[in-house]
N, C-alpha and C positions, 0 to 999 in steps of 0.2 A: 361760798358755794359749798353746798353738801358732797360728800364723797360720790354719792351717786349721779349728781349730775353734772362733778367732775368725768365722769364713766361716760356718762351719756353724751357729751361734749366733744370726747376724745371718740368713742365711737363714731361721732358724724365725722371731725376731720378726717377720719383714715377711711370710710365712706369715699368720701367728698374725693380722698387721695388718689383711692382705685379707681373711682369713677373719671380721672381727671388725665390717668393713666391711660385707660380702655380710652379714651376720645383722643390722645395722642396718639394710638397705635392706630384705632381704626383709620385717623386722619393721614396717618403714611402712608397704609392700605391703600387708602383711596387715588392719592399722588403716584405712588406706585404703576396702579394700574391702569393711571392715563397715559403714564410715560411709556409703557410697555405696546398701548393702542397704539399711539402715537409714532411710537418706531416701528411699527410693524405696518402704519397706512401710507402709502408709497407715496402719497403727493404729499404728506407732514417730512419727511427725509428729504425728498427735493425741495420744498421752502426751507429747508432749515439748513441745507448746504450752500457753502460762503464761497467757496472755491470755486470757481470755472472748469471744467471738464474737459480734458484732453482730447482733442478729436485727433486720429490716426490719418493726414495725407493721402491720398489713392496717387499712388506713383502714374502718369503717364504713363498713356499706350506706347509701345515702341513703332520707331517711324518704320516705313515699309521698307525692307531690306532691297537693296538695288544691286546688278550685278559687279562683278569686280573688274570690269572693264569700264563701267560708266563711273566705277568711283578712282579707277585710274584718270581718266579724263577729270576728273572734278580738279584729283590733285593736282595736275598738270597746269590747270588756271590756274589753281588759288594757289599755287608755288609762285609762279613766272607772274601773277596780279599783285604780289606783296612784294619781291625783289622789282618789281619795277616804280612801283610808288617810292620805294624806301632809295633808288636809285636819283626818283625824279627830284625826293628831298634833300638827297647828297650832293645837286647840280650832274647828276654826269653829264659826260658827254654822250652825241650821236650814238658813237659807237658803241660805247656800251649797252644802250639802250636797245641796240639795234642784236645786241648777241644777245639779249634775255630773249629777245622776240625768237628768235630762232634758234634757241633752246626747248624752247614752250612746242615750237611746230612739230620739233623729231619727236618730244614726249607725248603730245595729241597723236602724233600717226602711230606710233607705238600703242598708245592706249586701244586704238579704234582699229584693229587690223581690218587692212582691205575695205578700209573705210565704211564699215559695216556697226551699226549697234543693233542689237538684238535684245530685246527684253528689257531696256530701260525705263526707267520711272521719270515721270515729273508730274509738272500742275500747267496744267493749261493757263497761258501768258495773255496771248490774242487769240481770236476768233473773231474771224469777218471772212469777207469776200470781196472782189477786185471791181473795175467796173465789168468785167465779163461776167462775173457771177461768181469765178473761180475761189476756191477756199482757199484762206490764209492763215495758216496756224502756226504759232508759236508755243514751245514748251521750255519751262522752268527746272532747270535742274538743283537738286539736295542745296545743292553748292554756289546757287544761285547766277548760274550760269546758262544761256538761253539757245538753243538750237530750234530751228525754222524755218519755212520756206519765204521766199521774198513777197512784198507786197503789194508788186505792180507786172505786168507780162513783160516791160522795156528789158525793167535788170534780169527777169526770168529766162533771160533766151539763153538756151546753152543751156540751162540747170536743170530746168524741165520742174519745177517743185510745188507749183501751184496745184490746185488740186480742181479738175473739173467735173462738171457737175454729172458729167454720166458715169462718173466713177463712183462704184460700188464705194470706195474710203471717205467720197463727200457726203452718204450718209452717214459713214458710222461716225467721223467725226462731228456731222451735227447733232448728233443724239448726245453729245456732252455740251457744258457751259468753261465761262472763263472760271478758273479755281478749282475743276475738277482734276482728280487726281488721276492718269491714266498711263497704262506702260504701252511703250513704242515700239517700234523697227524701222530698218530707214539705211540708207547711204548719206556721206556725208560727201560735199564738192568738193575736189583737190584744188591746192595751191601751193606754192613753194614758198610764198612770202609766213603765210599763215599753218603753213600744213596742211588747214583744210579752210575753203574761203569763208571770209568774216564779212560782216554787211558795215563795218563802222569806216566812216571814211580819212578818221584819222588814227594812226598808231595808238595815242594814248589810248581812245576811245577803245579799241581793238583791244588793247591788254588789259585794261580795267573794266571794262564792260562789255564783253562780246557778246556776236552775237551770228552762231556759225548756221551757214546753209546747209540745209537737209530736205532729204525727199523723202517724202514718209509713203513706206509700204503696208503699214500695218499699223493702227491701234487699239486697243483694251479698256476695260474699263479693271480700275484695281478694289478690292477689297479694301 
């Protein structure tokens, strides 16, 4: 090969070389500036995240604050409702069984001065009426403890707690359903066994599950 077309040879490879360079650069350029699109178009960044995303919990509303008198009363069951199970599991005897119950009664009249609740909360338990017509309502307290008037006129003599119909309270209580959440007022019936009388007809029943007579003056609807 001639010296000049040794020359002309060497010129095309280093040609060929730059040209071979410029197509590598331009070809970065180009990858470049998909990657750049691409993080920048907000549905290529959500397809392209592996991870699962933290979602932040919404804490719970808080429950409707009830007075310090009806959460006196609550504690009063759920003390004298747990030492008497835990009693029943130890065999006690009568007696003891019989001092928890009348423990429970001085701490109910205590809670409920003058036998009186005022501004109580609960959830509507029952709701009906008698064969008179008369309303019978029961309410659930925090603590799962239940106050109400009875549900026939026989047991109601003496208590007065039924609710009849020409009474302004038999509308407003029918304007609610069972599960409505509504605050009360009300007198509670005395007794010496119970403190204040209980509709269960036997003791256990009575300490683990009562369920005390009231004459409702007044109900609300709650927020």
């Amino acid at each position: 090969m001639t010296e000049e077309a040794k020359k002309k040879s060497g010129t095309r490879f280093a040609l060929f070389g730059c040209g071979g360079c410029l197509v590598l650069m331009f070809g970065f350029m180009i990858i470049g500036a998909l990657t750049t699109a691409s993080m920048d178009d907000p549905s290529n960044v959500h397809r392209a995240a592996t991870a699962p995303v933290a979602v932040a919990e919404v804490p719970a509303a808080p429950a409707v604050p009830i007075p310090a008198s009806e959460q006196a009363f609550c504690d009063a069951v759920q003390v004298a409702r747990t030492a008497y199970k835990d009693a029943m599991r130890a065999k006690a005897n009568e007696l003891k069984l019989s001092k928890i119950r009348t423990s429970r009664a001085k701490a109910l009249v205590s809670a409920a001065a003058n036998r009186k609740a005022e501004g109580w909360v609960g959830k509507v338990k029952t709701l009906a009426t008698t064969g008179e017509g008369h309303a019978v309502l029961v309410i659930e307290l925090p603590c799962d403890v239940r106050v109400g008037t009875w549900n026939n006129a026989l047991s109601d003599i003496g208590d007065n707690t039924l609710v009849p119909q020409s009474s302004p309270l038999f509308d407003a209580i029918a304007s609610f359903d069972k599960g409505s959440t509504i605050g009360f007022s009300g007198r509670f019936s005395s007794e010496s066994k119970n403190g204040f009388k209980e509709q269960s007809l036997t003791e256990y029943g009575s300490m683990t599950d009562p369920v005390f007579v009231f004459r409702f003056t007044g109900i609300r609807s709650v927020p």
